[in-house]
C-alpha positions in Angstrom: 122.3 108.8 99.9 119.0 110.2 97.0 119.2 113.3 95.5 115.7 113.2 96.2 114.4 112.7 99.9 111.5 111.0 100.3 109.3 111.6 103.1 109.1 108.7 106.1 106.4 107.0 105.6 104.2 107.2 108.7 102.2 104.2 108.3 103.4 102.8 111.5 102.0 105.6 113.5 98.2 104.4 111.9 99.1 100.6 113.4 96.1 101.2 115.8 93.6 101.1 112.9 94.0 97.4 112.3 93.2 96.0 116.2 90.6 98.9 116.5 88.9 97.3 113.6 88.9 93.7 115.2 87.3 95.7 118.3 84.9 97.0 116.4 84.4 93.7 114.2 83.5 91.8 117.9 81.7 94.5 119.4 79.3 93.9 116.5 79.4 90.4 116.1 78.4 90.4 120.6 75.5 93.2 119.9 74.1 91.1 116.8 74.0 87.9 119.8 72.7 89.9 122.4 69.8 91.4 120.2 68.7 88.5 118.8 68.5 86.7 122.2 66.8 89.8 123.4 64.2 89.6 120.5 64.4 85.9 120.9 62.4 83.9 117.7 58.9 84.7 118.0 57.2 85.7 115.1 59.8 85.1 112.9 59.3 83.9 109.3 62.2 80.7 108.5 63.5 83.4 105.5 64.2 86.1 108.2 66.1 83.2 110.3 68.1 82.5 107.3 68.9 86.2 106.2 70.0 86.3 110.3 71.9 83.0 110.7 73.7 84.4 107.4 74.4 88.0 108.5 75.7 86.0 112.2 77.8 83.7 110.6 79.5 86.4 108.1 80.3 88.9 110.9 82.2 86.1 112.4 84.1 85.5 109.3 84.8 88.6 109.7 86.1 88.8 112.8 88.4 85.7 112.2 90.0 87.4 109.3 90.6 90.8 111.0 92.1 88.7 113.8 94.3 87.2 111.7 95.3 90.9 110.8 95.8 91.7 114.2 98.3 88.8 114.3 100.4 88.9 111.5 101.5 92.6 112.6 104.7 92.4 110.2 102.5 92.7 107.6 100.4 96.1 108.5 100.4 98.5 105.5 98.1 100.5 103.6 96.5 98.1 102.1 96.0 96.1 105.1 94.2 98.8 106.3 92.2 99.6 103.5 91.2 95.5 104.0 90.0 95.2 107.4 88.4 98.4 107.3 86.2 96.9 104.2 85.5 94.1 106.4 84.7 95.8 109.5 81.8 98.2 106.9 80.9 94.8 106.0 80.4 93.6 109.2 78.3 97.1 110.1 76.2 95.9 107.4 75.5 92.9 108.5 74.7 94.0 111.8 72.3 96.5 110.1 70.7 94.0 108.5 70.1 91.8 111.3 68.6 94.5 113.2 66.3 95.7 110.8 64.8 92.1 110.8 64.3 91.8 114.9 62.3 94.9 114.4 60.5 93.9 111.3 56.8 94.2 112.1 56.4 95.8 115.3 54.7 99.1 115.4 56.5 100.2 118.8 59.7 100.5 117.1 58.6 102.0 113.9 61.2 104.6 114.2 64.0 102.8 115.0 63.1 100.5 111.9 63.2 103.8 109.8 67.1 104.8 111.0 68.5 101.1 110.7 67.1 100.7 107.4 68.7 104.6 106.8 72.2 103.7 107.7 71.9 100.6 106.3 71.5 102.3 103.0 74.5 104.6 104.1 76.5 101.8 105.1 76.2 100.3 101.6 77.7 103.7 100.0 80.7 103.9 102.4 81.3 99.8 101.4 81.1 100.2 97.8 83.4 103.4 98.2 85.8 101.6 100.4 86.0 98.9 97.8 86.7 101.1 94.8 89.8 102.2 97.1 91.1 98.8 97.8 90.8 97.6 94.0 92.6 100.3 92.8 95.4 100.6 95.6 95.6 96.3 95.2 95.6 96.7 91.0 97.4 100.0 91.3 95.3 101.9 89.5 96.8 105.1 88.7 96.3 106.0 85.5 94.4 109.6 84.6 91.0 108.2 83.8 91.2 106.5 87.2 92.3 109.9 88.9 89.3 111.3 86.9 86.9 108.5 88.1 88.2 108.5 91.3 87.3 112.1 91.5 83.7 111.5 90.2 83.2 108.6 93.0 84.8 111.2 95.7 81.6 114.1 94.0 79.5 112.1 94.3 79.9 110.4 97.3 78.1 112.9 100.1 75.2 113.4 97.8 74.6 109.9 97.6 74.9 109.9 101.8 72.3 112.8 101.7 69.8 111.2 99.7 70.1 108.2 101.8 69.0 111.0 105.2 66.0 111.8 102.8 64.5 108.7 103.6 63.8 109.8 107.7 61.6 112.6 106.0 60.2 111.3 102.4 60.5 107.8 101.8 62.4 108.1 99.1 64.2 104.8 98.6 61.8 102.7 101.3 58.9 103.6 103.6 58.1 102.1 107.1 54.0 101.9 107.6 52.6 102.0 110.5 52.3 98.8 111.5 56.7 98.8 111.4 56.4 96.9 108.2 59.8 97.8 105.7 58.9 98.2 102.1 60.5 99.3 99.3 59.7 102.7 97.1 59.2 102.6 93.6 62.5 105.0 93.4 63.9 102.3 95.0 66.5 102.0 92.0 68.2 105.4 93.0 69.7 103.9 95.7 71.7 101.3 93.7 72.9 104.1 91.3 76.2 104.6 92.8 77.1 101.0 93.5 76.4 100.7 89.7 78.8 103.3 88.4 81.4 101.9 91.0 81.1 98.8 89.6 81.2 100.3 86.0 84.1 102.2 86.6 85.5 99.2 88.3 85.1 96.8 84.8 86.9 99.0 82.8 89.5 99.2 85.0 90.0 95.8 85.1 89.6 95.4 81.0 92.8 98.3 81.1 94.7 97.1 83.9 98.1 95.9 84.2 97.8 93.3 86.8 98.0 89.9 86.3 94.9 88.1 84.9 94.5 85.9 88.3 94.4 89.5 90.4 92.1 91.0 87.6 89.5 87.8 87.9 89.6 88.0 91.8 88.4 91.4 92.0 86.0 91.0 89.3 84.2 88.7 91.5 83.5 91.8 93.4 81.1 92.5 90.7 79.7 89.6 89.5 79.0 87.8 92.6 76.4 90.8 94.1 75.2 91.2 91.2 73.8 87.8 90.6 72.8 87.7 94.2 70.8 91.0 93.0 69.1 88.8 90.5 68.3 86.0 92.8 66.7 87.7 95.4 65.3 90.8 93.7 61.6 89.6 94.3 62.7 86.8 97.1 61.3 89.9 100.3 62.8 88.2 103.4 66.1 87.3 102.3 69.0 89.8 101.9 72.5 88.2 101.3 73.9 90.9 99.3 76.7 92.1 101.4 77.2 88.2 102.7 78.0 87.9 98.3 80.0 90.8 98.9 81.6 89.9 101.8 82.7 86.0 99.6 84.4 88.6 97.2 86.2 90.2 100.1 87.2 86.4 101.2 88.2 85.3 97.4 90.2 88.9 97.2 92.1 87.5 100.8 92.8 84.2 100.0 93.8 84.4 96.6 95.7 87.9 96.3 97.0 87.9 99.8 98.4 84.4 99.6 99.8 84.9 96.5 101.5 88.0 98.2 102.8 86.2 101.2 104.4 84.0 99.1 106.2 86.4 97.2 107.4 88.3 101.0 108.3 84.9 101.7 110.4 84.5 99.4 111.6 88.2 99.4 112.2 87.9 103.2 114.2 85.0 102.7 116.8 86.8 99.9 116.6 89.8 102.3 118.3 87.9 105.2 120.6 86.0 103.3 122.0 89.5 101.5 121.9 91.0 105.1 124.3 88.3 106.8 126.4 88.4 103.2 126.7 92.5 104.0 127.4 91.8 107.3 130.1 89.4 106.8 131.3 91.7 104.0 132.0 94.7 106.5 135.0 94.3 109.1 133.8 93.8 112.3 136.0 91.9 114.8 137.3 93.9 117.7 139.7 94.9 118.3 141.3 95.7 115.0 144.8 94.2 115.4 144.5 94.1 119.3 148.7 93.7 118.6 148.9 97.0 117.5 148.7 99.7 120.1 149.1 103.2 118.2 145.4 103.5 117.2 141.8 101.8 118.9 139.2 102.0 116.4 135.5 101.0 116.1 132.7 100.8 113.4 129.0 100.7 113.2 126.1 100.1 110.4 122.6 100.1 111.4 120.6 99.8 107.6 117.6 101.8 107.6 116.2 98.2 105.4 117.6 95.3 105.8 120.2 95.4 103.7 121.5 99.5 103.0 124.0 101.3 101.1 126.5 102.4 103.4 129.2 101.0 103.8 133.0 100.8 105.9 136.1 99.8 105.9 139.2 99.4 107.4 142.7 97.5 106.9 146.4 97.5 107.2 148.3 98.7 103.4 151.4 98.2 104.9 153.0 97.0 108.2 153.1 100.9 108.7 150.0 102.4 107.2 146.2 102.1 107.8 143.2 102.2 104.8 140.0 104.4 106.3 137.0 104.1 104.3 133.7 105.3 105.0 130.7 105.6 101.6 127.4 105.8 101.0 125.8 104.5 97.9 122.9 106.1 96.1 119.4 104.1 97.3 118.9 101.6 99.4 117.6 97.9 99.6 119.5 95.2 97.5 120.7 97.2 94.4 122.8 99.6 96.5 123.9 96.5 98.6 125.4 95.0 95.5 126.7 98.3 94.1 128.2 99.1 97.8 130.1 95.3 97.8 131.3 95.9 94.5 132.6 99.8 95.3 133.8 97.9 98.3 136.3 95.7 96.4 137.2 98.1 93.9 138.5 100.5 96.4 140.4 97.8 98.3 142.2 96.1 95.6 143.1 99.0 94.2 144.5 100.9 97.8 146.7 97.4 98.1 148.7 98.6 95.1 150.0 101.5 96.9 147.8 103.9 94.4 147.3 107.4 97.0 143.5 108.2 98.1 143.1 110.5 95.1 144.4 108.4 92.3 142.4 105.6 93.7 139.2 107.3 93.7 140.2 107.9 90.2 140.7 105.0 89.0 137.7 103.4 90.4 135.3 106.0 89.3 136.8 105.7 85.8 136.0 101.9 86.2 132.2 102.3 87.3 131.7 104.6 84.6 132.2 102.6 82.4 129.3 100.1 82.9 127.1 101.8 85.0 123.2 101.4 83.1 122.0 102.5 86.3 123.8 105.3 87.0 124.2 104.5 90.5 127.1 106.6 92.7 128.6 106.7 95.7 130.2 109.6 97.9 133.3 108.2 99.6 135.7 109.3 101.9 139.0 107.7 101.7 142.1 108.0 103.7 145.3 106.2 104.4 146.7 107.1 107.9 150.7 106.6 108.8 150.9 105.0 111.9 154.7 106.1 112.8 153.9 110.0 112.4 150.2 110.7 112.1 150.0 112.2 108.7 146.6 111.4 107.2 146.2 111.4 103.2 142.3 111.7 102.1 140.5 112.6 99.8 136.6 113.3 99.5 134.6 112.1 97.2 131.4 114.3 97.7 131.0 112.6 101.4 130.4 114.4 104.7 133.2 116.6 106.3 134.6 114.2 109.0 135.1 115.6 113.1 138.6 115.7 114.1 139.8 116.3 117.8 142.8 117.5 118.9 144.7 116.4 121.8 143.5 118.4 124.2 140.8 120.0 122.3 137.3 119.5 121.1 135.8 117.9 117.9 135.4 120.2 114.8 134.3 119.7 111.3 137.4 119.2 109.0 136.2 121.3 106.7 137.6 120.8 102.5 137.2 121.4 98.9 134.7 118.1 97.9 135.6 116.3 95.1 132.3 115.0 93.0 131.0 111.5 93.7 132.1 108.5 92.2 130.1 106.7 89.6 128.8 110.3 88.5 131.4 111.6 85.1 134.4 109.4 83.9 137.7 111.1 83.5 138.0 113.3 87.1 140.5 114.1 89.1 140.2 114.1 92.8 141.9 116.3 95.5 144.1 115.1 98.1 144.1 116.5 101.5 147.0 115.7 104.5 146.5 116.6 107.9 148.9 115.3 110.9 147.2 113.7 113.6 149.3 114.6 117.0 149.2 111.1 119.5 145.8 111.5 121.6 143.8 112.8 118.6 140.3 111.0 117.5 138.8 111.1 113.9 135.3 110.6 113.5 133.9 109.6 110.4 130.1 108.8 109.8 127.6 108.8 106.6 124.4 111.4 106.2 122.6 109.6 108.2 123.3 110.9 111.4 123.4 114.3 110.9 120.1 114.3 108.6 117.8 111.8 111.0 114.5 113.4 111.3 111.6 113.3 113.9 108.3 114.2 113.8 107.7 117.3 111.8 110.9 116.2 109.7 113.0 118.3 112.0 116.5 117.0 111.7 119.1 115.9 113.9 121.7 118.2 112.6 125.4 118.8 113.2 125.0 121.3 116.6 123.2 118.7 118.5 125.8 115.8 117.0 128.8 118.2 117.8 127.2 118.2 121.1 127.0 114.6 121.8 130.5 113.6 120.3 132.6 116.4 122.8 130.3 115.4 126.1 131.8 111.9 125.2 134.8 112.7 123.6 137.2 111.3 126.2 135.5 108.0 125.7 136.9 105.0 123.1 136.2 105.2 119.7 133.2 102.4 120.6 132.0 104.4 123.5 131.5 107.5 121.5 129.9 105.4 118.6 127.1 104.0 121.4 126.6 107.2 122.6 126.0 109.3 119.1 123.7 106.2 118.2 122.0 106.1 121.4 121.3 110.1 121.3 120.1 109.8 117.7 117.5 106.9 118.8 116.3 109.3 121.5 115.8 111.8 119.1 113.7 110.4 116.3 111.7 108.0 119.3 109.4 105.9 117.2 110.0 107.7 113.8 111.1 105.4 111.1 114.5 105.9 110.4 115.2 106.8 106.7 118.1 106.7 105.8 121.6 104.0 106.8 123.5 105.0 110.3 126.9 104.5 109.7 130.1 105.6 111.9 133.8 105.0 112.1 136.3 106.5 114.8 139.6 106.2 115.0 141.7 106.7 118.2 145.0 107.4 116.8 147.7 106.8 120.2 150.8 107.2 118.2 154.5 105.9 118.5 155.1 108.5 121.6 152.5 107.5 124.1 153.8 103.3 123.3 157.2 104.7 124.4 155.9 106.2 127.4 153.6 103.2 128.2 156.8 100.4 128.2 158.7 103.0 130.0 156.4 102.9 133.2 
């Protein structure tokens, strides 16, 4: 359980963006082919063949590496995004490029030389745009002059792309004579203004950032590398490898901070699954419980919303005559509450086994965790001790969720009492008992926020009517029965949505001395 909500992430519902991006990548990579079998080679001088066989041969790379993308589907996030879509702009660029040269010199397609050389230009904006983005989600840039830069790049941005439409009226940047020859303005410089002041804003980002020196070195290739390609082929007319420089920073940026990171989720994946089977093996869950004992049928569930959660339950004989019911939910999630939730797990254990009453042992534990708790880390709990001869349940709340009690021959209804606060939160409190009497046939269902609060699309939530709702269509059903069905109902609910928060339940059938009697009797 947070204080603080945060909103699902809906990341996963943008997973198209990465194998629409390999689409595109190939569609450009097969029109760039087609074209220049079209055009075939006549006429062409051996720098134009080079700036093609380059622009051919980069599109390609880029393909490859937005396929590998497409493949490694566990990885999709932002930044994945953010990458392919740089390399599919690069790949536009490319394409662009190529094109302009099949129609270099012929006066019947003056006019489409003028709008391939246009959104070529354009093309360049949107790629050094799209790499500011990447650097500074991949550096984490977040700091207020880069808010304020980031702003001045966002300004300035469609008046760049405006200046670049110019050109089809006023040749601005470049002019296309009449005989469908390209050439370059003497304003030419303009057009390089914004890459400039990307690149700019880009060094002293990396002089102030954070990031490690091999991640700050990788993206400053970004600016060196096109830059001495500028200086190369500034008065070189008939070869243009500018974005293929770019496009060996984009490469450098993949192999380099991308391997780096898959190491690290390597490694990260592997702690993950070794804490998950440790939780797992931590939590009871062989049934049936005492298959011996016939005066109760209980079953548990906990389905982390990450791989290892914060919820948490329990369940285990005291005595011959009484049985321990716990059900908690730690503050956070991933490892830290896992280790805070095995540790509130053992406290509250030990220290039922030496006969302490729900509220004294909620006590003592949460004087315990006070006392070395840097992290201030808590955990709601709900703890009771049921007496297997009689029915009478002791509890006592500990800021958790009101549990559903059914009756005999009734329905399931909140159990509705005064909360104690949660443990971890203020050494030195005391916390209320509670004692109902469970009559043979009744059920007791206890469960963690996580059912109740899963949201949907349009964070609508799951809420209590629609759980009351489920529980009594099932609740002649076993304890596991009613368990599948709540999760199953839940899953339909939130479809696709990720799930948020741990799913956690715990029902208890309680059958009683009376209905054994009955039972050896027939």
């Amino acid at each position: 359980m947070e204080n603080v909500r945060q909103i699902p992430t809906k990341l996963n519902k943008l997973n198209w963006i990465v194998p629409a991006c390999f689409g595109c990548s190939c569609a450009l990579l097969a029109a760039a082919i087609s074209l220049l079998m079209v055009r075939g080679f006549d006429n062409m001088e051996h720098s134009w063949l080079f700036s093609i066989g380059a622009d051919l041969f980069c599109m390609a790379v880029c393909v490859m590496l937005c396929f590998s993308c497409v493949l490694n589907f566990k990885r999709r996030n932002e930044h994945t995004r953010v990458f392919v879509g740089l390399l599919t702009t690069n790949a536009m660029a490319m394409f662009l490029d190529e094109a302009a040269w099949l129609v270099q010199g012929i006066p019947q397609f003056r006019t489409l030389n003028l709008i391939i050389n246009v959104l070529f230009y354009m093309n360049g904006v949107v790629l050094i745009y799209e790499f500011w983005q990447y650097v500074r989600r991949v550096l984490k840039m977040e700091n207020s002059l880069m808010r304020a830069a980031d702003s001045i790049l966002n300004l300035l941005l469609i008046p760049t792309l405006l200046l670049c439409l110019v050109n089809f009226f006023y040749p601005l940047y470049f002019m296309v004579d009449e005989n469908g020859w390209y050439q370059r303005c003497d304003k030419w410089y303009i057009s390089q203004l914004y890459m400039f002041v990307a690149l700019l804003i880009v060094i002293l980002e990396l002089l102030m950032s954070r990031a490690s020196k091999k991640d700050r070195l990788v993206a400053f290739s970004f600016v060196v590398i096109p830059l001495i390609n500028q200086l190369l082929t500034r008065y070189t007319f008939g070869i243009s490898t500018q974005y293929a420089a770019m496009l060996v920073s984009i490469v450098l940026i993949y192999g380099v901070l991308f391997a780096e990171r898959e190491k690290t989720i390597n490694s990260t994946e592997m702690e993950l699954n070794v804490a998950t089977r440790i939780q797992s093996d931590m939590l009871p869950n062989t049934f049936p419980f005492l298959p011996d004992r016939t005066e109760f049928d209980l079953f548990a569930s906990m389905t982390p919303a990450k791989e290892v959660g914060g919820d948490f339950y329990d369940f285990f004989m005291v005595d011959d005559d009484r049985l321990a019911l716990v059900i908690a939910d730690v503050s956070g999630k991933g490892i830290p509450a896992a280790l805070f939730m095995m540790a509130s797990k053992i406290l509250i254990k030990n220290c039922v086994m030496t006969g302490k009453s729900p509220g004294e042992v909620l006590r003592t534990i949460n004087n315990q965790i006070c006392e070395n708790n840097q992290e201030e880390m808590f955990v709601t709990v709900w703890l009771g001790i049921l007496n297997l001869s009689d029915g009478t349940l002791v509890s006592a709340n500990a800021g958790h969720e009101y549990p559903l009690l059914k009756t005999p021959d009734g329905d399931f209804e909140l159990v509705k009492s005064k909360h104690s606060f949660v443990v971890g939160g203020m050494k030195g409190l005391k916390y209320r008992e509670t004692e109902l009497k469970l009559e043979p046939g009744a059920k007791l269902f206890l469960y963690t926020d996580g059912v109740p609060e899963a949201e949907t699309k349009g964070e609508k939530q799951y809420g209590y009517d629609r759980f009351l709702a489920v529980v009594n269509r099932h609740k002649n059903g076993t304890p596991k029965e009613l368990l599948a069905s709540v999760e199953t109902d839940v899953k339909d609910f939130v479809q696709e949505y990720p799930q948020f928060d741990d799913l956690t339940m715990l029902c208890v059938h309680y059958i009683g001395k009376d209905d054994n009697d009955e039972r050896a009797d027939d």
